[in-house]
LUMROTOR-777908 format. One line per 4 residues: number of its first residue (from 0); their letters; for each residue z, x, y of C-alpha. Coordinates in steps of 0.1 Angstrom, whole numbers, plus 5000, padded with zeros to 4 digits. Each point is the difference from the previous one (the first is absolute). Example, Ala and Ser with C-alpha at 12.3 -4.5 7.8 and 13.67 -1.06 7.14 Angstrom:
2
0) AS) 5078 5123 4955; 4993 5014 5034 .
This chain:
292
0) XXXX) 8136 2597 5206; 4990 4973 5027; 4974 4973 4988; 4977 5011 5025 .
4) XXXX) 5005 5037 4990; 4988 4991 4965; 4969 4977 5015; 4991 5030 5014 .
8) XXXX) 5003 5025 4973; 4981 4977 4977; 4972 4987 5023; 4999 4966 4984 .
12) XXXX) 4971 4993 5023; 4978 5019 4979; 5003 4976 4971; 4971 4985 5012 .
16) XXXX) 4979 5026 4986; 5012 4989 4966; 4983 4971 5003; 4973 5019 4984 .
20) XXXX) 5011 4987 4965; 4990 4968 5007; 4963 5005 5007; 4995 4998 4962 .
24) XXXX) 5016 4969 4990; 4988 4984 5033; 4963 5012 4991; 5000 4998 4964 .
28) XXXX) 5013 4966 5003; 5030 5003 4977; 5023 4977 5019; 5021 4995 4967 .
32) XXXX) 5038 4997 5007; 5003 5031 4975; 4976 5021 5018; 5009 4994 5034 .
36) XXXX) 5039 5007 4989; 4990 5034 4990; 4976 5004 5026; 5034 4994 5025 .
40) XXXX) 5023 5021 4979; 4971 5028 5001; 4999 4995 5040; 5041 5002 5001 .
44) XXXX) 4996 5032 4973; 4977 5017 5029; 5024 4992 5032; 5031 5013 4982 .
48) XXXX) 4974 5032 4992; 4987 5000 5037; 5036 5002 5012; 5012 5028 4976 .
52) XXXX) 4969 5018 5012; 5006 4994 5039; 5039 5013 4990; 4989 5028 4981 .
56) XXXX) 4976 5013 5026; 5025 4995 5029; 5027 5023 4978; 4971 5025 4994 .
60) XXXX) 4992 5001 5035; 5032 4995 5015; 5007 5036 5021; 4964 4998 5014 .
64) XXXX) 5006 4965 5015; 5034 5009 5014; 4980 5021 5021; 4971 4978 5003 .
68) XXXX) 4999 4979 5040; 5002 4967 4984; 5005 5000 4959; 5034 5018 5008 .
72) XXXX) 5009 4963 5007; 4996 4989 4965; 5034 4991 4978; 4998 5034 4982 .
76) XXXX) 4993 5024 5024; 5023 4985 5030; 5028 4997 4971; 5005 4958 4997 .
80) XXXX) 4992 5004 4964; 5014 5031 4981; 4980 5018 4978; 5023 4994 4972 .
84) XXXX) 4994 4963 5007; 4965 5003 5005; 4995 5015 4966; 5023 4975 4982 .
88) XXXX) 4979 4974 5013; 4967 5019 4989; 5012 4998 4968; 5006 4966 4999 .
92) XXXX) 4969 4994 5010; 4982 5022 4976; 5020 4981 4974; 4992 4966 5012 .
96) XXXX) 4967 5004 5002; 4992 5019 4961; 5024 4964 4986; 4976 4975 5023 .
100) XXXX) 4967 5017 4983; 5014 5004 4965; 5004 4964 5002; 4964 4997 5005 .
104) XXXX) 4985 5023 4979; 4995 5040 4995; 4965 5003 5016; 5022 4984 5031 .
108) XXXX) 5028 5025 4995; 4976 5031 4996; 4978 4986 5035; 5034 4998 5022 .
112) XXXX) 5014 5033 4989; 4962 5016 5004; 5010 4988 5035; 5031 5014 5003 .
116) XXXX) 4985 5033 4981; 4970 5000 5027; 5022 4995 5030; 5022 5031 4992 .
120) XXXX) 4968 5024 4997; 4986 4982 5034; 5032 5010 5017; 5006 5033 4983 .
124) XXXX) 4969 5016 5014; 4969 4978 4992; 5005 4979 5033; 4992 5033 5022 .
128) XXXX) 4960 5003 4986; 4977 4985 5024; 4979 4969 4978; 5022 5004 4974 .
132) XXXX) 5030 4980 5012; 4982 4971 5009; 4984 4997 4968; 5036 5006 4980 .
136) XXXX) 5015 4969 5024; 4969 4979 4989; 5006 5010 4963; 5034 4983 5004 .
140) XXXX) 4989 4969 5012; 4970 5000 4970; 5035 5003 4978; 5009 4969 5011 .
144) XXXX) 4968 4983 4997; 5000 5009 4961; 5037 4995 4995; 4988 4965 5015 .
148) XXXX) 4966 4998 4977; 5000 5020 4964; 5044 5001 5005; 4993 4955 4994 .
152) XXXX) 4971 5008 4975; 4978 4993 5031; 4967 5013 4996; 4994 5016 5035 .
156) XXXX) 4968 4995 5019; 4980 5036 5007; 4986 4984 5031; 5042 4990 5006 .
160) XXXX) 5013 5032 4992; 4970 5015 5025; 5008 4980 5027; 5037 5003 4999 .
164) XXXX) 4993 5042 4997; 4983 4996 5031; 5018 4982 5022; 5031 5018 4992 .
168) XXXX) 4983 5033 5012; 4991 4985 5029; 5037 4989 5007; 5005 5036 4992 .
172) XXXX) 4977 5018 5021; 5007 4975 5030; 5035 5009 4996; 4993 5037 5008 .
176) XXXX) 4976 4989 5027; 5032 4981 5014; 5020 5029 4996; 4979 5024 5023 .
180) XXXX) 4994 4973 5024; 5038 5000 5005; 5001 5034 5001; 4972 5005 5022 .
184) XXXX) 4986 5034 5014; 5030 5017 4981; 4996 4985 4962; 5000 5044 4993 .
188) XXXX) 5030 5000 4978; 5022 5018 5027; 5019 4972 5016; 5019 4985 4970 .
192) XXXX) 4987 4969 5004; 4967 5004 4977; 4997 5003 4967; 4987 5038 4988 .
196) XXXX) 4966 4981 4980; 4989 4989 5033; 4994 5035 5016; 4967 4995 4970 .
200) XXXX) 4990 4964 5017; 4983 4997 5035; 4993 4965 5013; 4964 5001 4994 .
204) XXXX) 5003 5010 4957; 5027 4969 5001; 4975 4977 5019; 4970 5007 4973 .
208) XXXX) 5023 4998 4970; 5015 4964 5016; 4966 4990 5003; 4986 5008 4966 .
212) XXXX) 5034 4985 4985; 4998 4966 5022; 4963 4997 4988; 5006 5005 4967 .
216) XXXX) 5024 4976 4996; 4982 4973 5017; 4969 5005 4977; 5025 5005 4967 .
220) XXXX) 5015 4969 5013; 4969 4979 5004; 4983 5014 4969; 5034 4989 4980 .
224) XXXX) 4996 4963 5013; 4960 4995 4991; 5004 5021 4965; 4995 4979 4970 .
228) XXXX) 5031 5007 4982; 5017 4988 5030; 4976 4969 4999; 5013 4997 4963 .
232) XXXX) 5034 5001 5006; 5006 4982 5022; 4972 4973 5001; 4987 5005 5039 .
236) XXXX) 4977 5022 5020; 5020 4984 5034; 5024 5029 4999; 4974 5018 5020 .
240) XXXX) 5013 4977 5031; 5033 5022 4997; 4979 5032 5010; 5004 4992 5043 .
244) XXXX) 5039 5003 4995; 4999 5032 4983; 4972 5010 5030; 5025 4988 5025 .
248) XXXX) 5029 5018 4986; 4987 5029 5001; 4985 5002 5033; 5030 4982 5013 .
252) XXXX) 5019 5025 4987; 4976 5031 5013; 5008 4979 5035; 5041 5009 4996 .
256) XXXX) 4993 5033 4993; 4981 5015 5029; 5012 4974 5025; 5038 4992 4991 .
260) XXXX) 5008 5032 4978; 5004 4985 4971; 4994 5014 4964; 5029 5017 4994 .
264) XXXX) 5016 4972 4983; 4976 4976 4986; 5030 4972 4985; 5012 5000 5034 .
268) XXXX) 4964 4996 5020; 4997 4970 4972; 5033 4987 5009; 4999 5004 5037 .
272) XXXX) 4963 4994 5007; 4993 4963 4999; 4965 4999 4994; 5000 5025 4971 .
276) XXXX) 5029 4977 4983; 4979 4971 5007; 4966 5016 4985; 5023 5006 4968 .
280) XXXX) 5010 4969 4998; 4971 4983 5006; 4981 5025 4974; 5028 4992 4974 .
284) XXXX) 4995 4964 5012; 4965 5001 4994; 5001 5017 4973; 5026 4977 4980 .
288) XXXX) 4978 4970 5008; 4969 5011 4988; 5011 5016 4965; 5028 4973 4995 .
């Protein structure tokens, strides 16, 4: 198995979303060597249960992509990685990451293998009903917002918890809108390049629900800054002059999507697009500064 075989079968890209977990220690402003050690272990618990779930979906899946135009590229389907191989490794992976929660607690244990649990009904069948699917891919990010919150006896924010619900189905419902804007005119499940839930999405449902989603999460975001728990914890109303880099982000990354085709893959657009890697930054920046 070549070393960028396995990069690919694991998509260690997507770790990013992991970074989830640390929205409640960085919020709740427990910064304690202790907390932010299992805050880290929780983040590695979830990579090592993204992979298994990017392998286990690839061996599910794996006679469809062989005759899919591009996936049949992938390690498992073009046979760089065997499937006896590929399961080893998904075991190892399942392993690894049940030992890196236990060490943490079993509310961390039970959130990670609720993801792993979730993942296998989303691929099953529960990824092919329209609505649906987007909300199950936003329920496993909220997984890793409360392994990173009540999994460290964080007390999550509601307003938190809102905003991250909602900007997580915006990433979802933008994906989809990426998806038929790649597949254009023929995103009607016959050319193998579509996924079957988008013959129940046109481009004007997606555009409403992106909307609703983008605004939602601005407002959540905003109301989270001003509210007086916030206030309490943290000492401040200035976190309010974070809002304009969530504002940004979003419309920076509405930009990529109808004019570069991006969405499909939002750690990449983060990684590749400087401005949205520089609004993170500069919102984490801010951030940092103003609760430190």
């Amino acid at each position: 198995m070549s070393r960028n075989s396995c990069l690919v079968l694991l998509r260690p890209h997507q770790y990013l979303k992991n970074g989830f977990v640390f929205l409640g220690p960085l919020f709740g402003q427990q910064w304690g060597l202790i907390t932010l050690t299992e805050a880290m272990t929780v983040f590695l618990a979830f990579c090592a249960m993204a992979s298994a779930v990017y392998v286990l979906n690839d061996l599910m899946d794996i006679e469809a992509d062989r005759a899919h135009p591009v996936k049949y590229a992938r390690p498992l389907p073009s046979g760089r990685i065997s499937k006896s191989t590929a399961k080893r490794t998904l075991i190892g992976l399942l392993v690894v990451a049940i030992v890196l929660s236990l060490f943490v607690n079993k509310v961390v244990t039970s959130l990670v293998s609720s993801y792993l649990i979730l993942n296998i009904f989303y691929s099953w069948r529960l990824k092919h009903i329209v609505i649906l699917d987007v909300f199950l891919i936003s329920a496993g990010f909220m997984l890793r917002i409360l392994a990173g919150t009540a999994g460290l006896s964080i007390t999550p924010s509601a307003w938190l918890l809102l905003c991250g619900f909602m900007v997580t189905l915006f990433l979802g419902f933008a994906k989809r809108r990426a998806e038929l804007l790649a597949a254009g005119s023929s995103a009607n499940g016959d050319n193998g390049l579509v996924r079957r839930v988008l013959d129940d999405y046109n481009p004007q449902m997606l555009e409403l629900f992106i909307a609703i989603t983008a605004a939602c999460t601005i407002i959540a975001y905003g109301l989270y800054t001003v509210s007086p728990s916030t206030v309490a914890i943290h000492g401040t109303t200035a976190l309010i002059y974070t809002l304009p880099f969530v504002v940004y982000g979003i419309f920076r990354y509405l930009f990529l999507l109808h004019r570069h085709g991006k969405g499909n893959d939002t750690a990449k657009d983060l990684l590749q697009d400087y401005h949205l890697l520089t609004t993170v930054a500069a919102w984490l920046a801010s951030t940092l500064w103003i609760i430190r």
